[in-house]
N, C-alpha and C positions, 0 to 999 in steps of 0.2 A: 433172708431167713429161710432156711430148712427145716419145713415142714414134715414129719415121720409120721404116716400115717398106718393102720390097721387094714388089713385084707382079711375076706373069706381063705381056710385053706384049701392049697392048690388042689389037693385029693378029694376034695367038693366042690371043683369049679362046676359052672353050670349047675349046680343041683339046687340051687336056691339056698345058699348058707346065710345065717345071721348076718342083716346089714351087707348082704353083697351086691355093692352095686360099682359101675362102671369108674373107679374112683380117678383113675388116672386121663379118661377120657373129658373129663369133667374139668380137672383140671388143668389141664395141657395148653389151652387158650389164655388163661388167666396167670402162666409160670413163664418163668424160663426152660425151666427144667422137668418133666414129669415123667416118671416111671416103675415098673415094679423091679425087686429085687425076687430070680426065680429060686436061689438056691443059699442056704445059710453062709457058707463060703465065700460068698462075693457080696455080701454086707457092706461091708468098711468097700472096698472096690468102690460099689458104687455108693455108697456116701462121697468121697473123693472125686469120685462123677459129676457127682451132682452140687459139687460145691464149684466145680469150676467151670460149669457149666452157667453156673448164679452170678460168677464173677466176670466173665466176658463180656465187653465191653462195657457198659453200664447196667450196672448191679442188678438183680432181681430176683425177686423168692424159689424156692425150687420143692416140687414134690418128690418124696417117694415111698412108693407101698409095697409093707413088707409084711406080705401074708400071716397068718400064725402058725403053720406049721414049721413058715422059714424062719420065724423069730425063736421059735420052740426048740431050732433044732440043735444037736449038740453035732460038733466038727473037730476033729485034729489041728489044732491053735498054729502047727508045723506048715499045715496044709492052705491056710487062710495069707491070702497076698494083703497086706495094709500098706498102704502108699503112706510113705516118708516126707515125699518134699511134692504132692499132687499138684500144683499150679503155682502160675509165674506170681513173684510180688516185684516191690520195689526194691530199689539197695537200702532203705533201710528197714523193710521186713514191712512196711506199709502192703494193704491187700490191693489197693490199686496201682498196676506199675504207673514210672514215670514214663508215659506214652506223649511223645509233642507232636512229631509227624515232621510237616515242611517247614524247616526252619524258615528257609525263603517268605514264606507265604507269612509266616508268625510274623516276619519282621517290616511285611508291607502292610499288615493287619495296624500295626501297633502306630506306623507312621502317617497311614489314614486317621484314625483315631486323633491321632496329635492333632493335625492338620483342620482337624473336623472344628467349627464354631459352637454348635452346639450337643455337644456327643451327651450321652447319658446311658448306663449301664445296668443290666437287672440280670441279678444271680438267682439261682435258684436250686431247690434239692441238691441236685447234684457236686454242688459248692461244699455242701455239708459232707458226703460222700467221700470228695477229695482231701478232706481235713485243708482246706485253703483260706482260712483265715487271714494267715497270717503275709500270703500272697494278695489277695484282697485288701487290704492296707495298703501295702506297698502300692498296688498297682492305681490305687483313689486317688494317692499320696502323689506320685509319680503323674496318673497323666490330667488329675486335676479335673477330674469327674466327678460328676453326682451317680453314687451309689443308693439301686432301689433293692430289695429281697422280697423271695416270697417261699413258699413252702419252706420245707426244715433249713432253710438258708436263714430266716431270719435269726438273729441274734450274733450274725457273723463280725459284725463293726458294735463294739462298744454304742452305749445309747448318745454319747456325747459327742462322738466321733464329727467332725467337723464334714466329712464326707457323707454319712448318715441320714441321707434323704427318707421321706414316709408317704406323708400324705401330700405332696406338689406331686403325683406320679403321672394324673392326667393329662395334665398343662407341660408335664415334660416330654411324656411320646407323642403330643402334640404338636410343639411347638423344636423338637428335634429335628437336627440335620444329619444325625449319626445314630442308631441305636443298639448296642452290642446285648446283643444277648447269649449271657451263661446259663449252659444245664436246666433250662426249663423249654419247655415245649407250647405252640402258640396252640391252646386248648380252647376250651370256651371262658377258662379262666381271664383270656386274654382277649377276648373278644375273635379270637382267632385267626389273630392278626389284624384286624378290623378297625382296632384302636390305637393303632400306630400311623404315626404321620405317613402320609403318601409319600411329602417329598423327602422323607428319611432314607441314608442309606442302611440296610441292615446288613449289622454284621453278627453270626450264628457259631458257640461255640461250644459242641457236646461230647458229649462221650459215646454216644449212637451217633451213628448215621442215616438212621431214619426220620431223629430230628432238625435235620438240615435242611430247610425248605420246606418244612412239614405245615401248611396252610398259606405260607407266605414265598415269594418270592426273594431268595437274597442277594447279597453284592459279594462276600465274603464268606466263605465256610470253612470251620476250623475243627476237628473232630482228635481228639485225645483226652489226656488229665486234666481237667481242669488248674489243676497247681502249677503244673510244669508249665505248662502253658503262658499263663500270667507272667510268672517268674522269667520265662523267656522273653517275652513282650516287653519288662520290664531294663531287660539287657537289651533288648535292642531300640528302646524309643530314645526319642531326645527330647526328652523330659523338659527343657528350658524352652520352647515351644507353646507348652501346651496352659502358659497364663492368660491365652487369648480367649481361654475358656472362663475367665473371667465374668464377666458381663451376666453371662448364662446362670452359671451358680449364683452371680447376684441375685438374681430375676427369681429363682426358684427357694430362694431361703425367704425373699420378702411374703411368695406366697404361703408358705409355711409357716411364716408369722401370724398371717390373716385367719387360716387354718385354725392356729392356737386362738387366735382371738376370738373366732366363735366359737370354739370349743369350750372357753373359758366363760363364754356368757351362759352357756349351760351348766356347767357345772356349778357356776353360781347362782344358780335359780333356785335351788333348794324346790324345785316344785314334785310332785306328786301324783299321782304313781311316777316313780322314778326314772328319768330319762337313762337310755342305754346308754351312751355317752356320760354320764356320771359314774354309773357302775363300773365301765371299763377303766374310766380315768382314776377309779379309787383301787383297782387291780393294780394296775400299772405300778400304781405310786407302792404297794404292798410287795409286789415284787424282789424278795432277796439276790445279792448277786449271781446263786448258785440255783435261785428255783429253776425248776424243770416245768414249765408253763404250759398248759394243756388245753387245748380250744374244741368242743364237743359240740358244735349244735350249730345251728343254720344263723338267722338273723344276728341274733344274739352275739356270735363268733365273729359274722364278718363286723359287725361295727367295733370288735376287739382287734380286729385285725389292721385297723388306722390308729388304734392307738397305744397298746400295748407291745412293750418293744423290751424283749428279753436280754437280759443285761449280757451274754454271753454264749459263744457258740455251741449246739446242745441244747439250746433252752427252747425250744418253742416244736410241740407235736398238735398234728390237726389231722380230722379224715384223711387229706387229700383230696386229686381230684374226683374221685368217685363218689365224694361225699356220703362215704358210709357211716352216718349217724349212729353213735352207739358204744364206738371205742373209745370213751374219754376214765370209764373205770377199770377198762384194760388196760389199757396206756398206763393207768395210775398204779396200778399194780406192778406191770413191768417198771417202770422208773423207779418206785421205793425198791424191788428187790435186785435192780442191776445196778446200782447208785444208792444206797441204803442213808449214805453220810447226805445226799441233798434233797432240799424244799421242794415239794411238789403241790401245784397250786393246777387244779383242771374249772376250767370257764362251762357249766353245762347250757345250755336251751331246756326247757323242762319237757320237751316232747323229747328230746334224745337223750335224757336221764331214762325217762321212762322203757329205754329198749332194754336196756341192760341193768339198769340202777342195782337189782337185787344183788347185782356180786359188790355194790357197797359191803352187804355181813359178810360178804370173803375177807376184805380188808379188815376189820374187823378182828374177825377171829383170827387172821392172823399178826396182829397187833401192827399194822402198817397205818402210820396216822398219814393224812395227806390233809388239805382244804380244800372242799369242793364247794362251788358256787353255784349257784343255780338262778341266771337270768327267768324268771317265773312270769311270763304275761301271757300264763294261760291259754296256749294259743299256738299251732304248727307257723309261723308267723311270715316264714321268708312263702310258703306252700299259698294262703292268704293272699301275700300281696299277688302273686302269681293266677290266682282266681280271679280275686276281684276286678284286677285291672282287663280280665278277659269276657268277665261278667259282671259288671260296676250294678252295684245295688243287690245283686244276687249271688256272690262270691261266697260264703261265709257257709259250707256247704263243710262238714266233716272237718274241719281246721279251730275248730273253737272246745277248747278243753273246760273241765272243771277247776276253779281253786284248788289246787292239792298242796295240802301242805306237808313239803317235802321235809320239815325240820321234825315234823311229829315222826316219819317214816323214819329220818336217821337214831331220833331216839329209840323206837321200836327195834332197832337192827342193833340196838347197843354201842350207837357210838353219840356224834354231839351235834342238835339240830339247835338252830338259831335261827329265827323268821325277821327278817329287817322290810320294814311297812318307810320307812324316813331317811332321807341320804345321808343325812346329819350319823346317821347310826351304820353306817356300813363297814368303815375302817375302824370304828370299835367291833366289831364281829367278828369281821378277818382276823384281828388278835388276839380275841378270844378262842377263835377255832382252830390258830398255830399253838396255843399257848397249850390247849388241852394236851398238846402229845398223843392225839387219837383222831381217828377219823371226824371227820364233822363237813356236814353241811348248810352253807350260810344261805339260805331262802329268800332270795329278793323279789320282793314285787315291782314287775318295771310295765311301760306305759306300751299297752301294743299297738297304739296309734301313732307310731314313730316307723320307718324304715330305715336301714342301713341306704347308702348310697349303692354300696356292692351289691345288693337286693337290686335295687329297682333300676340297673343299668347292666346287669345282665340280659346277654343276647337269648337266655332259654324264653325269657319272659315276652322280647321284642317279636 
C-alpha cells in the first residue's frame, strides 16, 4: 500500500506550518519506501518510485509527502515524465516476477523433502502474496505432506482438503524430522524458533533474504516466488517416494480427531457465560464460501484462530504481528468497498472494538452492511492472563472492564445490535445480523475464566 500523505509548504519550511512535523523521518523505519516529492513535475516520477521500490523483493508499504504548495501547483502536462511500464512483473502481468533462483538447489530441496520421514510444511503471508494456491495443492498432493498456515495464508487449501492440517501443529514441529518453512518469519509468533524440533532439519523459503536464518539456524535456503518455486520443486521431486510419509500423516489426523473430540465436548455443554470455543465454532460453522473473515482482538481471536478456517484464498485478515488492535472496522470497511459482491464477517474482543468501534456509523452511513461479533467477557483478557500469572492474586490491575453493551451502541449508530447471554442463541443472531442487509452487531457474553492455548504458551508471557 501507498500511503500519500500531506506536508507543510515548502516556502514555510522551518517556520512552524500547520501540522508540520518530520513526516518522512517518522516513517522511514516502519516503510520500504519514504519520501517527499520537491517539485509538482516529478509527482507521478516518483509515485513510480515508490511503487517499485514497495515491490522489491517482498512487498511492503511505501510513503510519500507531497507538500501543498507541490500538490497546489499547476505544470505544462508536455513537461511532466509519467512512467509507462515503471517495474518489472511476471509474463503474465502478475506484480511478483517469476523469481526461482538455483534451480540446482530447488531440486535438492525437493528430494530431501521426499526422502524426509517425517516432513511437515507452514506457509505463511507471503503464500497469499504469490497468489500460490493453486501451487500449494499440487505441491501437498505431490510430496505428501501435512500442510500448516498462518497469517493471510490461511484459507489457502480448501477446509476439506485432505492435506489441510490446524490444530496437530504442536505435536508436528515436534515430533518433525523436516520442517520447510514458506514466507513466514520465526517471530515471537513462533516461539522464535524455539518451538521447533531440535532434531528437525529446517528448510527456509522467502522472498527476503533477511528471513533466511532469521532466529534460527537452517540446512536449506531458498529465496525467490514463492509459486515458481513450488511449481519447480514439484518438476523435479519423485513424487512416488514420498508414501513413506505415510505413517506421519497417520499419527497427526488421529490427533486432530482427539482435538475435535474435546472441542466437541465443549461445544456441547451449553454451559454459561459462553465458552470461547463455542463462539468460534458457531463462526466457523456461519462462514459463507466467499466471506472475508476478520479477526480483531487478543484472546478472543487466537482461540478463533484453531478453529475457524476460511473456506477460500483471500479469506482471512488479522492485525498481524504487531498486534495492532483496532483494525477490524477498517479492514471491514476496506473489504465491503474493494469486494462489494462478498460476505464479510469481523471476530472483535470488546477491548479492541473499543479503539476504533465509532467508525461502526461510518459503515453505516455508508450503507455497507457487514456482521460484526463481539467476544464480550469484559475484560483486556490475553493483557490479564499476562499479569496475573506475574502477579498471581494481584494481577487484575487495569484489565477488568465494565458490562458494555455493545448491541445498545450498534442501535444508537443506526444500525442492528443483538445481545446473545445463551449459545443455544448465537447461530440464530448471526442470521439475523446477515439477514438485515445493514450493519450489525452480535454481542456475546463469553466466560473470561478460560484462556486460549496461544495465550498462555506465548514466549512474551514466559
Amino acid at each position: 500500500m501507498l500511503l500519500l500523505g500531506g506536508g507543510g509548504p515548502l516556502k514555510q519550511y522551518r517556520m512552524g506550518a500547520l501540522q508540520d512535523l518530520p513526516h518522512v523521518p517518522m516513517m522511514t523505519p516502519i516503510s520500504k519506501f519514504a519520501s517527499s516529492v520537491m517539485t509538482t513535475e516529478r509527482c507521478a516520477e516518483m509515485i513510480g518510485h515508490a511503487l517499485r521500490e514497495m515491490w522489491n523483493g517482498a512487498p511492503g508499504p511505501g510513503y510519500l509527502e507531497i507538500p501543498h504548495d507541490v500538490l497546489d501547483g499547476r505544470v505544462d502536462a508536455a513537461k511532466v515524465r509519467i512512467p509507462k511500464n515503471f517495474r518489472v512483473r511476471g509474463a503474465d502481468g502478475s506484480p511478483v516476477p517469476e523469481f526461482i533462483g538455483d534451480r540446482n538447489l530447488v531440486a535438492q530441496v525437493a528430494d530431501v523433502i521426499t526422502q524426509a520421514e517425517r516432513p511437515v510444511v507452514l506457509f505463511g503471508t507471503q503464500t497469499r502474496t504469490c497468489r500460490a494456491h493453486d501451487a500449494v495443492d499440487r505441491f501437498a498432493r505431490q510430496f505428501n505432506i501435512p500442510v500448516y498456515v498462518n497469517g493471510a495464508a490461511r484459507g489457502t487449501l480448501p477446509r476439506e482438503h485432505p492435506y489441510n492440517f490446524m490444530p496437530s501443529r504442536k505435536t508436528a514441529f515436534e515430533q518433525a524430522d523436516l520442517i520447510f518453512l514458506v514466507g513466514t518469519p520465526l517471530d515471537f509468533r513462533m516461539g522464535y524458533g524455539r518451538r521447533l524440533s531440535e532434531r528437525a532439519k529446517i528448510v527456509i523459503l522467502d522472498m527476503d533474504y533477511r528471513n533466511v536464518g532469521y532466529n534460527r539456524d537452517f540446512d536449506f535456503g531458498l529465496v525467490g516466488n514463492i509459486r515458481s518455486i513450488l511449481d519447480a520443486m514439484c518438476e523435479a521431486s519423485k513424487g512416488d517416494l514420498a508414501r513413506r510419509h505415510d505413517p506421519f500423516l497417520q499419527l497427526l489426523r488421529e490427533e486432530e480427531g482427539r482435538t475435535r473430540d474435546k472441542n466437541q465436548k465443549i461445544i456441547s455443554a451449553n454451559e454459561t457465560p459462553i465458552h470461547p470455543v463455542r463462539l468460534c465454532h458457531e463462526i466457523n460453522e456461519f462462514l459463507l464460501d466467499d466471506t472475508v473473515y476478520i479477526g480483531d482482538g487478543g484472546d478472543i481471536v487466537t482461540f478463533s484462530g484453531s478453529i475457524v478456517k476460511p473456506h477460500r484464498p483471500g479469506g482471512w485478515m488479522d492485525p498481524g504481528p504487531l498486534g495492532t488492535l483496532g483494525v477490524g472496522t477498517g479492514f471491514a470497511l476496506a473489504s465491503r468497498l474493494a469486494q462489494p459482491q462478498r460476505d464479510v464477517v469481523v471476530l472483535f474482543g470488546d477491548g479492541s472494538f473499543g479503539l476504533t468501534g465509532f467508525d461502526f456509523e461510518t459503515m453505516v452511513r455508508n450503507k455497507l452492511a457487514f456482521v460484526g461479533v463481539i467476544g464480550n467477557n469484559s475484560s483486556w483478557n490475553q493483557i490479564r492472563y499476562g499479569q496475573e500469572r506475574k502477579y498471581p492474586g494481584r494481577g487484575d490491575v487495569g484489565n477488568i472492564l465494565q458490562d458494555v453493551r455493545f448491541d445498545r451502541f450498534a442501535d444508537a449508530m443506526g444500525g442492528v445490535g443483538i445481545r446473545v447471554m445463551r449459545p443455544e442463541d448465537i447461530r440464530p443472531a448471526l442470521e439475523r445480523a446477515r439477514e438485515s442487509g445493514r450493519p450489525a452487531l452480535v454481542d456475546v457474553v463469553i466466560n473470561r475464566d478460560v484462556y486460549s492455548s496461544g495465550t498462555t504458551n506465548q514466549t512474551m508471557y514466559k
